[in-house]
C-alpha positions in Angstrom: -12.4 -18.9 -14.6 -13.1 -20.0 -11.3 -14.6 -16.7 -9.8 -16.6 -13.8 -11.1 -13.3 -12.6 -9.2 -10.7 -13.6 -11.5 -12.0 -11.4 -14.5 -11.3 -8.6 -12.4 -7.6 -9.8 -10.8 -6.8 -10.8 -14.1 -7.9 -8.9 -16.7 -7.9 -10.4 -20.6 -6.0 -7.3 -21.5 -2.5 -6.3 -20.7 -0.9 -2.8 -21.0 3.1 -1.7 -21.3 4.4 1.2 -22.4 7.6 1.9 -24.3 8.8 4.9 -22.2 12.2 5.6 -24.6 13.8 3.1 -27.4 13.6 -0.1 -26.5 12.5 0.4 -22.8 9.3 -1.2 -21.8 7.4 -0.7 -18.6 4.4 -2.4 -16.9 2.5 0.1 -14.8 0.7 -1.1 -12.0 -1.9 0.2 -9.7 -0.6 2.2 -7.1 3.1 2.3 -8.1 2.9 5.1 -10.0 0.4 3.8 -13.1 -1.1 6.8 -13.3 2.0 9.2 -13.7 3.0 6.9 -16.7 -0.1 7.5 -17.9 0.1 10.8 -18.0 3.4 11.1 -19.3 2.1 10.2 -23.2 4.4 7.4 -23.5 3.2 4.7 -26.3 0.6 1.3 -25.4 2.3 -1.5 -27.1 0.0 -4.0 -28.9 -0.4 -7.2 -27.7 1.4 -8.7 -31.1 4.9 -6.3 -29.7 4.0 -7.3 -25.6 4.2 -11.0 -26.7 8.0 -10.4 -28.4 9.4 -8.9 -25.7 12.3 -9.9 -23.6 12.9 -7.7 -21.0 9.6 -5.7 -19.2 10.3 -3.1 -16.3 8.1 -3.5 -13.4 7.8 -0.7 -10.5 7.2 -2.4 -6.9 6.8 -0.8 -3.6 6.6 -1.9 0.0 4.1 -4.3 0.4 2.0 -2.5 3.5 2.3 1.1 2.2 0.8 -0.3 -1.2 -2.2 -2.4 0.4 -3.3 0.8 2.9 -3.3 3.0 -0.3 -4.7 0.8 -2.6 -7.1 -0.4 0.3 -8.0 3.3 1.0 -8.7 3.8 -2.9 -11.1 0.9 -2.9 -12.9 2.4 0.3 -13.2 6.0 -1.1 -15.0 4.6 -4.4 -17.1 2.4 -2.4 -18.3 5.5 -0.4 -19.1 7.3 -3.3 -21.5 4.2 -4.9 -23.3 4.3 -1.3 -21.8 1.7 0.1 -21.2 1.8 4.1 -17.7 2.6 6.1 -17.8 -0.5 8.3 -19.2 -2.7 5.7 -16.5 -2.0 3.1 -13.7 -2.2 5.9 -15.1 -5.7 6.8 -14.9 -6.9 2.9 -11.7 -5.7 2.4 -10.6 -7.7 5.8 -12.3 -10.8 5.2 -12.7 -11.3 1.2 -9.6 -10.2 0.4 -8.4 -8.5 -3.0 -11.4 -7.6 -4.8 -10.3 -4.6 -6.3 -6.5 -4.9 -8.3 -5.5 -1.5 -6.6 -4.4 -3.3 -3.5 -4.1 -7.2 -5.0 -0.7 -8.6 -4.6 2.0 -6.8 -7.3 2.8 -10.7 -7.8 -1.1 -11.0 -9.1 0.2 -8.3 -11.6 3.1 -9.9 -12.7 1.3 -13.3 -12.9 -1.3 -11.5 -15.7 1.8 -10.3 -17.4 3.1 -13.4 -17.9 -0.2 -14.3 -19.6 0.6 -12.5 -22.5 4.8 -12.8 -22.8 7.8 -14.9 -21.5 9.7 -11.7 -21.0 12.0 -10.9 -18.3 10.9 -8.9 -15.5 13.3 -5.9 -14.1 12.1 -5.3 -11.0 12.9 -1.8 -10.1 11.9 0.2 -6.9 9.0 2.8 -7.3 11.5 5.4 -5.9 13.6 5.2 -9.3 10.1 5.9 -11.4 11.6 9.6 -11.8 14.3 8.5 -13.9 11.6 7.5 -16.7 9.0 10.6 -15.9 9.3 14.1 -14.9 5.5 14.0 -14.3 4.6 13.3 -10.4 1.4 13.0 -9.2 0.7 11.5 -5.8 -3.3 11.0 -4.8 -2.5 9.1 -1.4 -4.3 10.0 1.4 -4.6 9.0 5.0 -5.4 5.6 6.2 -8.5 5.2 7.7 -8.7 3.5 11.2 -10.9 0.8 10.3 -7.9 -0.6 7.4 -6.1 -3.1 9.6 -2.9 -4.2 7.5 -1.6 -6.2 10.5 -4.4 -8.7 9.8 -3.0 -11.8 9.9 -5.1 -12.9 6.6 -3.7 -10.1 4.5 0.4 -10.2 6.2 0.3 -14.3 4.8 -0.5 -13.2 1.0 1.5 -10.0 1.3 5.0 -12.1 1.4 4.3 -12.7 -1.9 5.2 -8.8 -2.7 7.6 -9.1 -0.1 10.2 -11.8 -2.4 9.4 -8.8 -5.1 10.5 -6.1 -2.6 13.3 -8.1 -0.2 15.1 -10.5 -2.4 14.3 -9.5 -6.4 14.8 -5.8 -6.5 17.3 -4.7 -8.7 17.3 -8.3 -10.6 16.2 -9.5 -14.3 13.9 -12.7 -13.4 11.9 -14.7 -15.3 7.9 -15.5 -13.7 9.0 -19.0 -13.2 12.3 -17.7 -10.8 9.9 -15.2 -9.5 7.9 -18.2 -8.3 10.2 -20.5 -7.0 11.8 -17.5 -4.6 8.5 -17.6 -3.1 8.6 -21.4 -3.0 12.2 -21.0 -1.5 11.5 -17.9 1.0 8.2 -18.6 2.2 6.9 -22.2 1.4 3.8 -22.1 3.4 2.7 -19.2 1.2 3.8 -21.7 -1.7 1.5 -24.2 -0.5 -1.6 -22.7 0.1 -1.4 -19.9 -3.2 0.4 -21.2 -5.4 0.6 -25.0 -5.2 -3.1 -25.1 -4.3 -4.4 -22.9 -7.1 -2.1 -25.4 -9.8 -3.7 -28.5 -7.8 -7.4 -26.7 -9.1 -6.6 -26.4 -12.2 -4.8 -30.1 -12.8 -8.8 -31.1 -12.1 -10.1 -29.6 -15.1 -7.5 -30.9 -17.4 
């Protein structure tokens, strides 16, 4: 662990849910997790996550998913007390520290923690083709969420490989991360390749 940070990015649990026979999605926040919820569907142990080889994950446009997930983050902040201004200015310059507007590639990246499966990567427009249940909680941007901030556009492309050159595809993490190595090298660089350099220190 690097951060107090990670523990909350990347969780040391991991949930799918077998929504028919031998069809397993990865719900993630945002995309509609909570609909899947809902539905009743089964949570897979971590013995049956580890043996799988194929796992559906729901993506959606990158910007959409970082206002909503940005405006969730600012509404529960309100509710502890916390001031407008100050939470706008956390989400704009210490970025992700809440998984309900992290990267979808942050999601992914914990799933492959706990199993080499697959990824389908499906659009979070098909989702009603696994559940009848619908329930959408987004709500209006507020002003002070700036998504054109140039901080947030750079770590965005990572969700942007997921949306603009996977969707529709069976991938494994590993092709997942070289796309983003191929598409957008810089991003590469300074996420990926920098957070492996890190690590290599410790070992």
């Amino acid at each position: 662990m690097l951060s107090q940070i990670d523990n909350i990015l990347f969780p040391d649990r991991c949930e799918v849910l077998e929504v028919a026979s031998q069809r397993f999605v990865f719900p993630i926040h945002k995309n509609g997790s909570t609909s899947l919820h809902k539905s009743g569907f089964r949570t897979l142990t971590l013995e049956e996550i580890k043996n799988l080889t194929v796992v559906e994950a729901f993506v959606r446009d990158p910007i959409g998913r970082f206002e909503s997930g940005a405006q969730k983050f600012m509404d529960d902040m309100l509710l502890h007390g916390c001031e407008l201004e100050t939470t706008a200015y956390f989400i704009h310059n210490y970025l992700f520290l809440n998984n309900h507007y992290a990267p979808q590639f942050f999601w992914l990246m914990n799933l492959r923690r706990f199993t080499t499966a697959k990824i389908k990567i499906n659009h979070v427009s098909e989702l009603g083709e696994v559940t009848e249940y619908h329930e959408n909680k987004s709500a209006d941007k507020d002003p002070l969420i700036n998504s054109n901030n140039p901080k947030i556009q750079f770590y965005l492309k990572l969700d942007q490989v997921l949306v603009g050159e996977l969707l529709g595809k069976t991938v494994t993490f590993k092709q997942i991360v070289q796309t983003i190595k191929h598409r957008y090298p810089e991003v590469y660089k300074e996420v990926i390749q920098r957070s492996i350099d890190l690590c290599n220190v410790l070992v």
